[in-house]
C-alpha positions in Angstrom: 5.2 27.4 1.7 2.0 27.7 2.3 -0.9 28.9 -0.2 1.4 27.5 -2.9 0.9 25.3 -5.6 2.5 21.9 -4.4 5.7 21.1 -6.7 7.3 18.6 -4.4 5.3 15.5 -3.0 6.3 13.1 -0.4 4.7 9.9 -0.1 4.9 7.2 2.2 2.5 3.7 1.8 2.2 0.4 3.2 3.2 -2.3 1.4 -0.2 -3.8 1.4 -1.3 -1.1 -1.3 -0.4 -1.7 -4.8 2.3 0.6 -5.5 2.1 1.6 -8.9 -1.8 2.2 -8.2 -0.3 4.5 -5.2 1.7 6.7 -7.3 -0.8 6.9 -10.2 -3.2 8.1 -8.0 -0.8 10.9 -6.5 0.3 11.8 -9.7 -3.3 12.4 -11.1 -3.6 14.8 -8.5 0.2 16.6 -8.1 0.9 16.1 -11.8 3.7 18.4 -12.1 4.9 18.0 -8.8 8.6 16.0 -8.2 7.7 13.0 -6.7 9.9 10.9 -3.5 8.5 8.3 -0.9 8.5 4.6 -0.4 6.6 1.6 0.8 7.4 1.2 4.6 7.2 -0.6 8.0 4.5 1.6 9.0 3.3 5.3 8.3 4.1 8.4 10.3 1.5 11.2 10.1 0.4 14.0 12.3 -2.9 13.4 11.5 -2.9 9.4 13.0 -1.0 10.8 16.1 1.0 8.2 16.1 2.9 5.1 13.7 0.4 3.4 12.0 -0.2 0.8 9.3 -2.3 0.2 6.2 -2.2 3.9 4.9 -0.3 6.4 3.0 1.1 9.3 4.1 1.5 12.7 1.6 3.3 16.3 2.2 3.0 18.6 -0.4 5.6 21.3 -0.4 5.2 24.2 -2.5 6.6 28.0 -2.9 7.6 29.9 -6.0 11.9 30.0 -4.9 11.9 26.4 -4.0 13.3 24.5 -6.9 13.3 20.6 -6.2 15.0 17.7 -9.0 14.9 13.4 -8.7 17.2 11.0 -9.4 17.0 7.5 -9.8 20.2 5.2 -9.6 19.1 1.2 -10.4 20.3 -2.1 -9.7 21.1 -0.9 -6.2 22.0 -4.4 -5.1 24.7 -5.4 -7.1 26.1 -1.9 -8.6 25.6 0.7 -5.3 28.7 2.8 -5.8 27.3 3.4 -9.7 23.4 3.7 -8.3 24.7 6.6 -6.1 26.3 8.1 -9.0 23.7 8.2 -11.2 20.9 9.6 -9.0 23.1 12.6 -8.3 24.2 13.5 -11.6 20.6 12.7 -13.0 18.7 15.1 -10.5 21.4 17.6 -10.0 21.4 17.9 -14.3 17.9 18.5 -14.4 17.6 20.8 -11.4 16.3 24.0 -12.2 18.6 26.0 -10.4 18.1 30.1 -9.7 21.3 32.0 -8.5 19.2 34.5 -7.0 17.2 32.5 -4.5 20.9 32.1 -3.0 21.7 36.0 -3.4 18.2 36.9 -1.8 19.3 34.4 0.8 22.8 35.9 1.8 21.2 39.2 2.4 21.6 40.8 6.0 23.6 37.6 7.0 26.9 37.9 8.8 29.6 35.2 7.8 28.8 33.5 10.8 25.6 32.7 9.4 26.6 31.9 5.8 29.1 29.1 7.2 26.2 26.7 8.0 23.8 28.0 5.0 22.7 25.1 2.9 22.2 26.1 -0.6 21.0 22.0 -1.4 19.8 19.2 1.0 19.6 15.7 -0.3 16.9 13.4 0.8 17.4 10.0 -0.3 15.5 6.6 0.0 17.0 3.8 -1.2 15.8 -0.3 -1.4 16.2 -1.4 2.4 16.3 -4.8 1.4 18.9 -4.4 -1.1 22.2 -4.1 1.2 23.7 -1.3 -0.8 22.9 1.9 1.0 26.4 2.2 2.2 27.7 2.0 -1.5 24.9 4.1 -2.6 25.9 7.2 -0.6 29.7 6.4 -1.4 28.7 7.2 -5.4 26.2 10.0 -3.5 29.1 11.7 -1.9 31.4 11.0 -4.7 29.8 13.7 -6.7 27.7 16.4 -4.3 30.7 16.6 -1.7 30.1 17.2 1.8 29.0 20.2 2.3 24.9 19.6 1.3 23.4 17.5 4.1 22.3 14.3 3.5 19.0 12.5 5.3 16.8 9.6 4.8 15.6 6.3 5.1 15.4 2.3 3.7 12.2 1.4 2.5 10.7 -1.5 4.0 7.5 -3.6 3.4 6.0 -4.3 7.0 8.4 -6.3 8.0 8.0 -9.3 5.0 11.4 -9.0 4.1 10.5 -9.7 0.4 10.3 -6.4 -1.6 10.2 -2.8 -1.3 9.3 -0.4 -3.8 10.8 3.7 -4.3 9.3 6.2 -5.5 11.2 8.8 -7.8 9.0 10.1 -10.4 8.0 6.9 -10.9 8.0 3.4 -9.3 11.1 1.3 -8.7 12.9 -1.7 -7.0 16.4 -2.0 -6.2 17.0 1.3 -6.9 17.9 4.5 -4.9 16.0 7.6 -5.3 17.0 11.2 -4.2 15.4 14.1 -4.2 17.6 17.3 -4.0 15.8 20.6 -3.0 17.0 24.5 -3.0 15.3 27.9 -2.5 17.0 29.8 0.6 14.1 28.6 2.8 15.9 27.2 6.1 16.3 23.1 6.7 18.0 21.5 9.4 18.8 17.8 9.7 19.6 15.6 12.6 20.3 12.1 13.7 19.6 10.6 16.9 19.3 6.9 18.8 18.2 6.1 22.7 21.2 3.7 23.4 23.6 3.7 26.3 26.5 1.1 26.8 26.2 -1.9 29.0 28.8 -1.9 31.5 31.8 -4.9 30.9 29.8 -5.8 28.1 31.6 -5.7 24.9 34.7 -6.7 22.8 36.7 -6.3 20.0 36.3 -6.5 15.7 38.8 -8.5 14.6 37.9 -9.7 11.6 35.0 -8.4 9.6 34.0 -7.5 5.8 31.3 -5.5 4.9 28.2 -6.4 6.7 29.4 -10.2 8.2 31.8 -10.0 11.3 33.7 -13.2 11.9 35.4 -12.6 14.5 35.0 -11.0 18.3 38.2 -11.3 20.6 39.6 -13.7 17.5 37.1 -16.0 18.2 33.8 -16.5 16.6 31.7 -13.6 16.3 28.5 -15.5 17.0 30.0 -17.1 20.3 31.0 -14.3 21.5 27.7 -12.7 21.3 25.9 -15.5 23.1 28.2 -15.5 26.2 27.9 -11.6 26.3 24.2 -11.7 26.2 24.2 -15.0 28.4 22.0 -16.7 26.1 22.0 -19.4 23.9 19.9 -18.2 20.7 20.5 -15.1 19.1 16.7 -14.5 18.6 15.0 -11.3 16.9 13.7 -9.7 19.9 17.3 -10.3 21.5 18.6 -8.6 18.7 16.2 -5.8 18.6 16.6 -4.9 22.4 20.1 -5.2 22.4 22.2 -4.0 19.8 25.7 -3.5 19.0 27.6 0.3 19.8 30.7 2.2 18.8 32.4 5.2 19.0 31.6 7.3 15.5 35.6 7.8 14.6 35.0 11.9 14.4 34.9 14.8 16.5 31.4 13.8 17.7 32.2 10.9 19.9 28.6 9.7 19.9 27.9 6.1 19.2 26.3 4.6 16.8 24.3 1.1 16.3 24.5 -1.4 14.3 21.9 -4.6 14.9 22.0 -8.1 14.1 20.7 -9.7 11.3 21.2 -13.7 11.3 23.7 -15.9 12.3 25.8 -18.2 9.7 26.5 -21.6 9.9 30.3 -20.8 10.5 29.6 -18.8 13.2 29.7 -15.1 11.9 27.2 -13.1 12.0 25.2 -10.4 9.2 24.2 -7.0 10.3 22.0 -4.5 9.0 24.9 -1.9 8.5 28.3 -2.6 7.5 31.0 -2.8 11.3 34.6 -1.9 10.5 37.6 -3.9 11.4 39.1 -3.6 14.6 36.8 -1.2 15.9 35.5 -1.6 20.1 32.3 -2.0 20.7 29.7 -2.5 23.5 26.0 -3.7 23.8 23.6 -1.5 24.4 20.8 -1.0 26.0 17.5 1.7 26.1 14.4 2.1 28.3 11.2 5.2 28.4 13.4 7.7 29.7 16.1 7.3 26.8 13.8 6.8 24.6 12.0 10.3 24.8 14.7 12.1 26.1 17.2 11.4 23.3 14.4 11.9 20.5 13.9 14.9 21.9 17.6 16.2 21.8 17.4 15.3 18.0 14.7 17.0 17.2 16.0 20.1 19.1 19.4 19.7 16.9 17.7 19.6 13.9 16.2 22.8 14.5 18.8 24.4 16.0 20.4 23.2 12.6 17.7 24.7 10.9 18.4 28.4 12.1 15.4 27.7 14.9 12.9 28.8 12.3 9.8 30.3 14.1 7.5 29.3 11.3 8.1 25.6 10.7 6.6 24.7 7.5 6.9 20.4 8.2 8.6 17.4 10.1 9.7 14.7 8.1 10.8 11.4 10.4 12.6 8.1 9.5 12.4 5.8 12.2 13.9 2.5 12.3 11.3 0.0 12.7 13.4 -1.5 15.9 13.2 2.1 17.1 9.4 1.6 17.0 9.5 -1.5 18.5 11.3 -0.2 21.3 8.7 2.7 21.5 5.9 0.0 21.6 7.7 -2.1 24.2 7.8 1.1 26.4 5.3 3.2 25.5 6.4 5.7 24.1 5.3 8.2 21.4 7.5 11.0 19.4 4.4 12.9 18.7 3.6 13.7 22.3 7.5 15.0 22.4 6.8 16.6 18.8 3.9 18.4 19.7 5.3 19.3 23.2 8.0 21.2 20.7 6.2 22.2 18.4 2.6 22.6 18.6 -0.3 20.2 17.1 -0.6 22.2 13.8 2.9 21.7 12.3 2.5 18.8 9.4 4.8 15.7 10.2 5.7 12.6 7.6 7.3 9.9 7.9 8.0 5.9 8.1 9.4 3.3 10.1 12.3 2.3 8.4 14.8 -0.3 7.3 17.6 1.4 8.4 18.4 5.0 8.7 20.6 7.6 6.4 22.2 10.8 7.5 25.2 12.6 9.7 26.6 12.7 12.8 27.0 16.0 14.8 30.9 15.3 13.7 29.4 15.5 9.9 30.5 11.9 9.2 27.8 10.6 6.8 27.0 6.6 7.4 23.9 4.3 7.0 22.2 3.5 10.6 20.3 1.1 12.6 18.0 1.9 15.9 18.2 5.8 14.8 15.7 8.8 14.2 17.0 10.5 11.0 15.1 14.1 11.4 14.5 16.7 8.3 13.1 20.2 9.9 11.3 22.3 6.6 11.2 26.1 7.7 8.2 28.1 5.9 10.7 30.9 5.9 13.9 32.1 4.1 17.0 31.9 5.4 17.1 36.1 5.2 14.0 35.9 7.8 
C-alpha cells in the first residue's frame, strides 16, 4: 500500500554480488521488514525496462492489514519432502494473523465472490540447482492444502550452474524459502508458456523415474530424441528452442514443458522437471507472435484472478531463463506488453529463473520449465 511503512521486502541480485553483503545492506535499511528474494539469471525491474544483469532488484510492500511470515526449510537437495514441511509450519506458526482483515474483507461480497477469495498466498523460492522443488511443494502442500495459491521461482546464478543463494530472513543454500502474506488486499496468480506442438513430432514415456526418462517408444530416450529433432547432438540451444510438451492431466488441458538437461552415457536423458510414466508428449516449438501473445494472456489471467483490481499496487515476474532466451532470440520484451496493460508507473520485480513454480488454470500445482509464473499485488482490498 502505498505511504506505508515497508514490512515485506523482495529482493532479487545477481550472482556476481556477494550475497550476504546483499541482504545486510537491505536489512540495514528495511530492518523490521520480512525478507524473500534470491540470486538469479538476470534481474527484472520496471525501472531497467527490460531483463538485465549485474543488479538487484527491491519491492517494498507495506500497509497496516497486510500481515506477511518466512519460512525456511534446509537441506533441500537430499530431504525436499521435509524442507517443504518445515518452511510452512515455521512461517505459518509465526504469522501474525488478524481475523478481522478477513471479516473486513467479506463485507458486501456475494458468495460468488467469496469462492475465489484468498485469505493466504504463498510465494516460494527454492535452490534451482538443488533438484528438489518438486518434493519441496509436495511437503508445501502437505500442510497449507490447496486452496492458498502457490507462485514462484528457482534461483539461479547467471547461468554457472554452481550455487544459488535464498533469501528468507536471512541467507541460505539448499534450502527453500516461503513467504506467506494475508490482509484482504486482492492477489491474483497466473502461469503461462509460448509453446505450441510440432506436428508428427512426438512419442511415448515408457519408462521414466523422477527427472531421467529411459525410455521413448521402449527404446532409448536419447535416440529417440535425436531422430525426432533430425540431429545428431542434443546440444543446449537445441534444447532450449525445442522442448518437450504434455497434456497437464486436469480440467485445464493446457500443456506444459519440460526441457532437457544432459544426456547419460546409457542413453537416458535428465530434465529440468520431473516427466511421468507413460504420459504422450510432443516437441514444441515458439516464435514473436507466441511469445507476446501468450505472455500477455497470463498476465491478463492473473488479473482477472486478482478481482481486475483498478489500482495495482506491483507486478512480480518469474521467468525461466530459456523463456528469456527465447525473448532475445526474437526480440521480444514483456515490458512493452506490461506497460501496454498496465501503464509505466505500476512497480514490476522479478528474475529469470531456474525453473518456474505455480498452478495451472485446472489448479494442479507442478514445478515448470519455459513458463512465466505471474503474482498481481492489488493496492486495494478485496471489499473495494
Amino acid at each position: 500500500m502505498a505511504g506505508e511503512k515497508i514490512s515485506y521486502a523482495i529482493v532479487f541480485s545477481s550472482s556476481t554480488y556477494d550475497p550476504h553483503q546483499v541482504y545486510a545492506g537491505l536489512a540495514s535499511v528495511v530492518s523490521e521488514a520480512d525478507i524473500i528474494g534470491c540470486t538469479t539469471a538476470g534481474e527484472i525491474c520496471n525501472l531497467a525496462g527490460n531483463s538485465v544483469t549485474d543488479s538487484v532488484a527491491v519491492l517494498g510492500i507495506g500497509g497496516r492489514r497486510i500481515k506477511t511470515a518466512v519460512g525456511v526449510g534446509k537441506n533441500l537437495s537430499q530431504h525436499g519432502e521435509k524442507a517443504g514441511i518445515e518452511a510452512a509450519q515455521a512461517a505459518y506458526t509465526s504469522l501474525d494473523f488478524d481475523p478481522y482483515t478477513l471479516f473486513v474483507g467479506m463485507m458486501h461480497k456475494t458468495p460468488l465472490d467469496l469462492v475465489k477469495m484468498k485469505m493466504f498466498l504463498n510465494v516460494i523460492i527454492p535452490d534451482g540447482l538443488s533438484q528438489g522443488e518438486e518434493n519441496f511443494l509436495r511437503g508445501l502442500v502437505s500442510v497449507v492444502g490447496r486452496n492458498s495459491p502457490i507462485i514462484g521461482g528457482s534461483a539461479g546464478d547467471d547461468l554457472n550452474l554452481k550455487k544459488t543463494y535464498q533469501f528468507g530472513n536471512g541467507v541460505y543454500t539448499d534450502s527453500g524459502v516461503l513467504g506467506v502474506m494475508t490482509g484482504g488486499i486482492k492477489l491474483g496468480t497466473a502461469i503461462g508458456n509460448s509453446y505450441v506442438p510440432i506436428s508428427g513430432k512426438g512419442a511415448a514415456v515408457t519408462r521414466s523415474n523422477g527427472r531421467v526418462v529411459y525410455e521413448f517408444n521402449k527404446r532409448p530416450a536419447a535416440e529417440v530424441m535425436k531422430e525426432l529433432l533430425e540431429v545428431d547432438e542434443l546440444t543446449f540451444d537445441l534444447n532450449a528452442q525445442k522442448p518437450l510438451g504434455f497434456k497437464s492431466v486436469d480440467v485445464s488441458n493446457e500443456y506444459v514443458i519440460r526441457s532437457i538437461s544432459t544426456e547419460n552415457p546409457d542413453g537416458s536423458l535428465n530434465f529440468f522437471s520431473e516427466i511421468p510414466q507413460g504420459v504422450y508428449f510432443n516437441v514444441m516449438e515458439t516464435n514473436k507472435k507466441l511469445l507476446e501473445q501468450r505472455f500477455r494472456e497470463t498476465l491478463q489471467k492473473a488479473l482477472f484472478d486478482a478481482g481486475n483490481p483498478h489500482n495495482v499496487g506491483a507486478v512480480v515476474v518469474f521467468n525461466c531463463i530459456y523463456k528469456h532466451l527465447a525473448n532475445v532470440r526474437c526480440g521480444c520484451n514483456d515490458f512493452e506488453i506490461i506497460w501496454d496493460e498496465l501503464g509505466k508507473e505500476v512497480p514490476v520485480i522479478g528474475f529469470n529463473t531456474y525453473g518456474e513454480q505455480g498452478s495451472t488454470s485446472g489448479g494442479a500445482v507442478g514445478h515448470h520449465n519455459q513458463t512465466s509464473s505471474l503474482l498481481i499485488i492489488g493496492n486495494e482490498l478485496v471489499s473495494q
